[in-house]
MMTF fields as JSON, N, C-alpha, C and O atoms, coordinates in Angstrom:
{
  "mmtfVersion": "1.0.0",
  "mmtfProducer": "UNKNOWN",
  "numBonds": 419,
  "numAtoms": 420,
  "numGroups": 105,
  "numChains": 1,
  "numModels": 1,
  "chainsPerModel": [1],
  "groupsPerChain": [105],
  "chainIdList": ["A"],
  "bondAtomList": [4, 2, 8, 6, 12, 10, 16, 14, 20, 18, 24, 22, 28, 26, 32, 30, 36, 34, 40, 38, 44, 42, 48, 46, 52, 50, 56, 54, 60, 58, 64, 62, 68, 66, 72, 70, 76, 74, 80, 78, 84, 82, 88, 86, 92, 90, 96, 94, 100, 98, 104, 102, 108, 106, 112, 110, 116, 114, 120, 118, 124, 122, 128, 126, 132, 130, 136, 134, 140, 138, 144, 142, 148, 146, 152, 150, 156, 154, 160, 158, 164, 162, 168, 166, 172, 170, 176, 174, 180, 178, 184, 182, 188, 186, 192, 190, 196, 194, 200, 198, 204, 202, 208, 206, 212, 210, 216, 214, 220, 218, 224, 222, 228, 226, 232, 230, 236, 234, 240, 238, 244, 242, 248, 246, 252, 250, 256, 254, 260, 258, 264, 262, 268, 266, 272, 270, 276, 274, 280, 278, 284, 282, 288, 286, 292, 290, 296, 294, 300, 298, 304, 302, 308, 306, 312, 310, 316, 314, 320, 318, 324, 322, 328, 326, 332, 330, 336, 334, 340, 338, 344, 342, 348, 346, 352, 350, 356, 354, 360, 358, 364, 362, 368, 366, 372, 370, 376, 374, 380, 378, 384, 382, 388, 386, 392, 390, 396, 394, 400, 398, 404, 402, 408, 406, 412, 410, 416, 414],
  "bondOrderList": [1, 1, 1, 1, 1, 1, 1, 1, 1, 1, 1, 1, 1, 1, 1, 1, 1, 1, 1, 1, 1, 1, 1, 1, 1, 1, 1, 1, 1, 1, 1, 1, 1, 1, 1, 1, 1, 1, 1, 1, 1, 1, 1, 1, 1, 1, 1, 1, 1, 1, 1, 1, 1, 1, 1, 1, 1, 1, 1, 1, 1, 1, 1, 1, 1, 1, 1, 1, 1, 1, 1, 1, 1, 1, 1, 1, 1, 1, 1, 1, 1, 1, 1, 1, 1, 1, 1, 1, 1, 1, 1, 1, 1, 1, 1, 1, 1, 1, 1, 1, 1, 1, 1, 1],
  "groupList": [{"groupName": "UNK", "atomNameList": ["N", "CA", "C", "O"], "elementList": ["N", "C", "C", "O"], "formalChargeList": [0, 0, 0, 0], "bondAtomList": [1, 0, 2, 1, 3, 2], "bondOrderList": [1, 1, 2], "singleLetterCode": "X", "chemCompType": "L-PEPTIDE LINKING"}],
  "groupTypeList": [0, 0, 0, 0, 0, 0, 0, 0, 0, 0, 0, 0, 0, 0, 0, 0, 0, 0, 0, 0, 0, 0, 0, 0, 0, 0, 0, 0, 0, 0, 0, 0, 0, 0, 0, 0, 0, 0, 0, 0, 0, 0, 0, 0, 0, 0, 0, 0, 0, 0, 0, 0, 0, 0, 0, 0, 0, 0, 0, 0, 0, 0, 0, 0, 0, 0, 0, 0, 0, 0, 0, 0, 0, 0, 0, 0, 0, 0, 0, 0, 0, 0, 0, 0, 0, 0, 0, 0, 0, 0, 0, 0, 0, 0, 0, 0, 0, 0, 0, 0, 0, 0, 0, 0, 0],
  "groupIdList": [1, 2, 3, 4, 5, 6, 7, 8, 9, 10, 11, 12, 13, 14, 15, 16, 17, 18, 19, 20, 21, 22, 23, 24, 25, 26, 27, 28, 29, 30, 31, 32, 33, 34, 35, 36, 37, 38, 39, 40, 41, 42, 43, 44, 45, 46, 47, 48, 49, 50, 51, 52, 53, 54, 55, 56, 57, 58, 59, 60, 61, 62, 63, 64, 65, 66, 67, 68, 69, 70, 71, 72, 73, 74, 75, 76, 77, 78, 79, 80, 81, 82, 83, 84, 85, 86, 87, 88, 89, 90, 91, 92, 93, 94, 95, 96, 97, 98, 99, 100, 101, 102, 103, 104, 105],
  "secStructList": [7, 6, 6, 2, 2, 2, 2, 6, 6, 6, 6, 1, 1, 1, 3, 3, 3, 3, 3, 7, 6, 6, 7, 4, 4, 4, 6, 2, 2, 2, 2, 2, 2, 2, 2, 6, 6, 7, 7, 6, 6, 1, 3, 3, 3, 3, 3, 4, 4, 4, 7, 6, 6, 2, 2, 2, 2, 2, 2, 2, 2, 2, 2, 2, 2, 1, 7, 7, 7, 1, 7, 3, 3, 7, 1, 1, 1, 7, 7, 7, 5, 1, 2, 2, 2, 2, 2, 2, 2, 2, 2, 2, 6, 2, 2, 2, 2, 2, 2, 2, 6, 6, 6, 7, 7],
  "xCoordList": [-15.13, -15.441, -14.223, -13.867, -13.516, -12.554, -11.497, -10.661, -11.268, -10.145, -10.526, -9.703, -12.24, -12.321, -11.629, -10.77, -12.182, -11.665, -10.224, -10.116, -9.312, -8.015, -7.817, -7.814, -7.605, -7.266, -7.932, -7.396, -8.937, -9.611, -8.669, -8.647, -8.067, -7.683, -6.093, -5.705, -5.348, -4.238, -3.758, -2.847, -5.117, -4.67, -4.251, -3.775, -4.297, -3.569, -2.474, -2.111, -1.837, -0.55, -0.755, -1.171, -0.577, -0.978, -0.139, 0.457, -0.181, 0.273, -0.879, -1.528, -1.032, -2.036, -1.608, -1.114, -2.213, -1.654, -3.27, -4.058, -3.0, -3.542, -3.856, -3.021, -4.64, -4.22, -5.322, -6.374, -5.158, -6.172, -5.917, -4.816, -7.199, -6.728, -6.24, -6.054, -5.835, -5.259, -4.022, -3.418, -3.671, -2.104, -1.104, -1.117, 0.022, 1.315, 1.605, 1.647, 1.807, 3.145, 2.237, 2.76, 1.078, 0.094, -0.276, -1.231, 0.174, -0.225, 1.378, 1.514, 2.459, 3.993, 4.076, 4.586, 3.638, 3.619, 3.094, 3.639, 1.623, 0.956, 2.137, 2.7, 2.201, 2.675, 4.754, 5.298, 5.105, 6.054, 5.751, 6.219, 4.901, 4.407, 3.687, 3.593, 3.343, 2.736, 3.775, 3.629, 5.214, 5.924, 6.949, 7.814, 6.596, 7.25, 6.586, 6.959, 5.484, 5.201, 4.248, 4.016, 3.795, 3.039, 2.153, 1.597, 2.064, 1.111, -0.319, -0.602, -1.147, -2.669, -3.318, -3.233, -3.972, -4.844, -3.706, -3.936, -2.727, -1.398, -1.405, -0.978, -1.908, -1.713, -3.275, -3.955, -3.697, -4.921, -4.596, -3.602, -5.305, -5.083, -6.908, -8.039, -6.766, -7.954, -7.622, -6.693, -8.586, -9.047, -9.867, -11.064, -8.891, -9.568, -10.781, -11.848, -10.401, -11.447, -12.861, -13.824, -12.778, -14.044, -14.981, -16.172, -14.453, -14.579, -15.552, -15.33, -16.339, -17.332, -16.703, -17.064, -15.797, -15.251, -13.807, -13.189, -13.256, -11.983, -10.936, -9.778, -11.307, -10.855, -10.823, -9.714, -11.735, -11.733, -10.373, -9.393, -10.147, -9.256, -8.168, -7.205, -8.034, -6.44, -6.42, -5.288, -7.22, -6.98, -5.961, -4.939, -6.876, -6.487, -5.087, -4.211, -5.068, -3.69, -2.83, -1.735, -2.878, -1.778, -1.335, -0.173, -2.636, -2.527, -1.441, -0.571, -1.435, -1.133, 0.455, 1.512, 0.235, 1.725, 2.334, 3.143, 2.335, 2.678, 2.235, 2.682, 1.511, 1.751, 0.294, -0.008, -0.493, -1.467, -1.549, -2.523, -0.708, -0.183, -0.463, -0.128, -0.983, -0.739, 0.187, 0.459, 0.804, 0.079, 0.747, 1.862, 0.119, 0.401, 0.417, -0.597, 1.502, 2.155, 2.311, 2.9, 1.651, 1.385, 2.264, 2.151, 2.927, 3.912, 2.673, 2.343, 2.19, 1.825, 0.788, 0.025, 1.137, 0.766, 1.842, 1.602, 2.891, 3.967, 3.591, 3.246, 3.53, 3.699, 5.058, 5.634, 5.644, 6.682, 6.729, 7.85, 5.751, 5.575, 5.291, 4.67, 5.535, 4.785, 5.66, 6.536, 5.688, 6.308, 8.099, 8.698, 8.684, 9.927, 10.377, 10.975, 9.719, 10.094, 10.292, 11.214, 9.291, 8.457, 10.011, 10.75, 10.428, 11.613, 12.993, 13.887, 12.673, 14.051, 14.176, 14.868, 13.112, 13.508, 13.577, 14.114, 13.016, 13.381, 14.616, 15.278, 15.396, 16.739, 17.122, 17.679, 16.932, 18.398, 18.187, 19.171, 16.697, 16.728, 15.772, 15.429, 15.527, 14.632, 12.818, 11.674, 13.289, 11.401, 11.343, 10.369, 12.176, 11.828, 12.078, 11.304, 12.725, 13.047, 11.658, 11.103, 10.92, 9.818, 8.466, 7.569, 8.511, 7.459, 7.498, 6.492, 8.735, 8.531, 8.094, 7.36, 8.831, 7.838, 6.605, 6.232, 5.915, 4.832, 3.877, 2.646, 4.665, 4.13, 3.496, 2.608, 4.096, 3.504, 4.216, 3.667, 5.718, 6.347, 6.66, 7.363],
  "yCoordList": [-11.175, -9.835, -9.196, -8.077, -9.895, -9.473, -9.32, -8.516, -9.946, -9.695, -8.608, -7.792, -8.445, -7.507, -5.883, -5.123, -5.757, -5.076, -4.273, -3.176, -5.14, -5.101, -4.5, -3.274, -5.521, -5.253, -3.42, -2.648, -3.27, -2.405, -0.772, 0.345, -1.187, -0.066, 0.225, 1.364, -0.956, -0.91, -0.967, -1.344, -0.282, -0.203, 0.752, 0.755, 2.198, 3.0, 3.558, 2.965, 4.558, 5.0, 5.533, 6.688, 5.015, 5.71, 4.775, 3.779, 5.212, 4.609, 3.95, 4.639, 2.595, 2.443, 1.034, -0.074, 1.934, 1.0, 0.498, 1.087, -1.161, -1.975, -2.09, -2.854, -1.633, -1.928, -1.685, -1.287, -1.942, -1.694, -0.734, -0.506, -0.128, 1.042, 0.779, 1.806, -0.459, -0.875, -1.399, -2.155, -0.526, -1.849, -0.385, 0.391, -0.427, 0.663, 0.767, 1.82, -0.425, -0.05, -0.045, -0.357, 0.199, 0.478, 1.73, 2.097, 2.653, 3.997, 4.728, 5.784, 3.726, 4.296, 4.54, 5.558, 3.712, 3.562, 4.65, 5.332, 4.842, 6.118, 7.602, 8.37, 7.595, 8.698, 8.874, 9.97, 8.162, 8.272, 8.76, 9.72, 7.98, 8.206, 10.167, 11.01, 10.157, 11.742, 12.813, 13.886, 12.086, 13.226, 13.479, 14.353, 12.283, 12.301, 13.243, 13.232, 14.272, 14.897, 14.265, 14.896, 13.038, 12.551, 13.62, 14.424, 13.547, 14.765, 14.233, 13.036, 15.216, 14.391, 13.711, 13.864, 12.905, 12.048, 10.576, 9.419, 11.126, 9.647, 8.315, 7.162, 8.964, 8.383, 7.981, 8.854, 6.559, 5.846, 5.134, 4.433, 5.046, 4.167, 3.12, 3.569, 2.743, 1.586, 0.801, -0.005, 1.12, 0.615, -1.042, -1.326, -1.733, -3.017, -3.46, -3.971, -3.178, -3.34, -2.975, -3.375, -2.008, -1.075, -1.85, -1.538, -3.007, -3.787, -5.287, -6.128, -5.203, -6.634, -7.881, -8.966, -7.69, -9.196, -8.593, -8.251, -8.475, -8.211, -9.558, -9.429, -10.508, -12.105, -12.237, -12.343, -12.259, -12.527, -11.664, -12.349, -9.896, -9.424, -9.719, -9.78, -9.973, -10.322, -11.853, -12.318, -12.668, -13.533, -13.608, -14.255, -12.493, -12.424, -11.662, -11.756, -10.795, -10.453, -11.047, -10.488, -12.801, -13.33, -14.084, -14.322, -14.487, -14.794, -14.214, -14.912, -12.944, -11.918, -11.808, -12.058, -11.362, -10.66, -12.021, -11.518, -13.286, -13.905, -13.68, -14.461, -12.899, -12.931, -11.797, -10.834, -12.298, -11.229, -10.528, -10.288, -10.278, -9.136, -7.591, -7.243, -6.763, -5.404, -4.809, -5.07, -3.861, -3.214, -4.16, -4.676, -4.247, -4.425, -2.957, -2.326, -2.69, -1.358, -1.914, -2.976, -1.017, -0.853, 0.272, 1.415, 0.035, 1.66, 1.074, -0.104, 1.633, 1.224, 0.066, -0.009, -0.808, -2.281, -3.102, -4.282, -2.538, -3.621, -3.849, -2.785, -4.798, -4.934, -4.417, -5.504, -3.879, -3.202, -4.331, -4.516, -4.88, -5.573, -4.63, -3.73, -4.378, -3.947, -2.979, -2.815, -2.007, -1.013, -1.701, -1.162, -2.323, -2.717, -1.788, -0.715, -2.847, -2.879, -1.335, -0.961, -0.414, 0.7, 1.363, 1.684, 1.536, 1.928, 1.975, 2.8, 0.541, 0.16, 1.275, 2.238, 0.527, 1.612, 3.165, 3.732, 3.855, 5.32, 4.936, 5.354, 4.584, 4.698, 4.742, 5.765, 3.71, 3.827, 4.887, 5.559, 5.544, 5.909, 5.845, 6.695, 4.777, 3.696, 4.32, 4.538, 4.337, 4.714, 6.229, 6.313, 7.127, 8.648, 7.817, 8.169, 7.146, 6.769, 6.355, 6.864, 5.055, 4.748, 5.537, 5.352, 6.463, 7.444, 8.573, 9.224, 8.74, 9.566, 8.96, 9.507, 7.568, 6.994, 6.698, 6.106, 6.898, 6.469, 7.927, 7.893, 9.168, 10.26, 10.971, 11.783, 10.583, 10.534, 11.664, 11.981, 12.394, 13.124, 14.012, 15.022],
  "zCoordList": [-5.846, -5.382, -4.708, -5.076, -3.666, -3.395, -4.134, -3.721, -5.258, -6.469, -7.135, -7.55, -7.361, -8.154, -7.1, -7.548, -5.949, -5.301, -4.769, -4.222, -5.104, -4.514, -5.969, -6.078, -7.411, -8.49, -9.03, -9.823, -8.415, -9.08, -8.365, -8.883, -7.182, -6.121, -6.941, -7.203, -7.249, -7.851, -9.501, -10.238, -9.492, -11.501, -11.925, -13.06, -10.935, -11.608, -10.979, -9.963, -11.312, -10.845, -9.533, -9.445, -8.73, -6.925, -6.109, -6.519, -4.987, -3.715, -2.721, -1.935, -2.859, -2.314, -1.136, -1.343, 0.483, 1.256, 2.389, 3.13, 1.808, 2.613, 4.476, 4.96, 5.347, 6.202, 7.0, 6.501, 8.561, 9.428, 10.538, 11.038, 10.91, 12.026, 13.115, 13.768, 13.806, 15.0, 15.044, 15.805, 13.547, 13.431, 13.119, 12.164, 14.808, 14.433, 13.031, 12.395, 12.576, 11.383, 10.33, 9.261, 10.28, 9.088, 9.395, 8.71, 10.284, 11.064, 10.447, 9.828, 10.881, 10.629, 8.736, 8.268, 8.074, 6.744, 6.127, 5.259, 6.776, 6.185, 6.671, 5.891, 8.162, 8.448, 7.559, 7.42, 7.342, 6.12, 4.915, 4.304, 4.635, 2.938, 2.927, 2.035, 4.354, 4.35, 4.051, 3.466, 4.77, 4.889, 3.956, 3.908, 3.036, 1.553, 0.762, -0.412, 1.119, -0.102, -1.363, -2.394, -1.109, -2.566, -2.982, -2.234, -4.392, -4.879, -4.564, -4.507, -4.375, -3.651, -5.244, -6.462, -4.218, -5.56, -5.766, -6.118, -5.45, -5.798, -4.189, -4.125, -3.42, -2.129, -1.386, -0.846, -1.458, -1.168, -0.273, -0.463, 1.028, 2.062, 2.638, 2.82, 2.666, 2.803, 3.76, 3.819, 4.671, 6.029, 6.106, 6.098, 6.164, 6.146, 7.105, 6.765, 8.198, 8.922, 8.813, 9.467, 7.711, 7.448, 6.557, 6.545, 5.682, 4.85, 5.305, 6.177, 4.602, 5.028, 4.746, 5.203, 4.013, 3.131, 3.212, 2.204, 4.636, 4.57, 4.618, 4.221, 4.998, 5.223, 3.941, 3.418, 3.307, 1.202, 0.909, 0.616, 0.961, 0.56, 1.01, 0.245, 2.334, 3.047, 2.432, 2.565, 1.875, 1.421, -0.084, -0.313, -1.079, -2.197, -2.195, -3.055, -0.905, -1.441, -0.988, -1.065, -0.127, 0.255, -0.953, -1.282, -1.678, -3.247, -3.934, -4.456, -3.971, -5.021, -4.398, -4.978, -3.061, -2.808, -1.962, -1.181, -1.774, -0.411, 0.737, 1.578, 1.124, 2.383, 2.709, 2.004, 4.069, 4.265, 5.33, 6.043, 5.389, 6.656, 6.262, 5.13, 7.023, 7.036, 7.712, 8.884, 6.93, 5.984, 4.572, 4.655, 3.656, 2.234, 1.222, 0.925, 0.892, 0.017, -1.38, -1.58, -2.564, -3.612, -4.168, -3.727, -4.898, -5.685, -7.021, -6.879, -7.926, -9.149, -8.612, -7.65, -9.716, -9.754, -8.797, -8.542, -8.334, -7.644, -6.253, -5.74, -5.484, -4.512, -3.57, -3.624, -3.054, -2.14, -0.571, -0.098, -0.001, 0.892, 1.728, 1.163, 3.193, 4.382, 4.66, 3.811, 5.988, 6.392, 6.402, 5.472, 6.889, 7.147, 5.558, 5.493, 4.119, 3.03, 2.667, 1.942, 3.265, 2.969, 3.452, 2.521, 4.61, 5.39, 4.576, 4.386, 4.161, 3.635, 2.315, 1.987, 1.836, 0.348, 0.3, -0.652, 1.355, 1.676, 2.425, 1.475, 3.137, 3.576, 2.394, 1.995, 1.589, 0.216, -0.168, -0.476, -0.326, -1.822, -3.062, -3.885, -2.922, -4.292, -3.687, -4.086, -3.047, -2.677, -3.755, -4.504, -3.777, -4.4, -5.953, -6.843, -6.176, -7.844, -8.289, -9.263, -7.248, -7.476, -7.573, -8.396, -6.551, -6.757, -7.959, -8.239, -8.632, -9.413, -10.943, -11.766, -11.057, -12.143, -12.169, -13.182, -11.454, -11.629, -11.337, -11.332, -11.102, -10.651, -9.819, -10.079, -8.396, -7.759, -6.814, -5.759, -7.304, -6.7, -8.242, -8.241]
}
């Protein structure tokens, strides 16, 4: 259930970030990704805590990505890893390359 869940959030072309409402850098992640402009409909954020079987999902995505920390960042189907990663790749650069393949800018 929880695979079906996670898999089902990241199948299509969007930005979709993992996380819970008590966590800064799952608050910092969103408020970046806001001020990038994503076109609406491209940018999904999911509140773990809100979730009955959130231990199942933070499970599956330590499966999936290494590691079950929030926030967990989705470009597409890729995993990006957490805010640090999220940072990094807008300093270079690579964050606007990534959002535009997948259409999201």
């Amino acid at each position: 259930m929880a695979q079906q869940f996670v898999v089902s959030h990241i199948a299509s072309d969007k930005v979709v970030v993992f996380g819970k409402s008590g966590c800064t850098f799952c608050h910092s992640a969103l408020d970046l990704l806001k001020q990038i402009n994503i076109k609406p409909g491209h940018l999904e954020y999911i509140d773990l805590t809100s979730q009955k079987n959130m231990d199942a999902i933070q499970d599956y995505l330590m499966q999936l990505t290494g590691a079950r920390t929030v926030p967990r960042i989705f470009i597409g189907k890729s995993c990006i890893g957490g805010f640090t990663d999220l940072d990094a790749l807008n300093d270079s650069g690579e964050l606007s390359t990534m959002l535009k393949k997948i259409g999201a800018l």
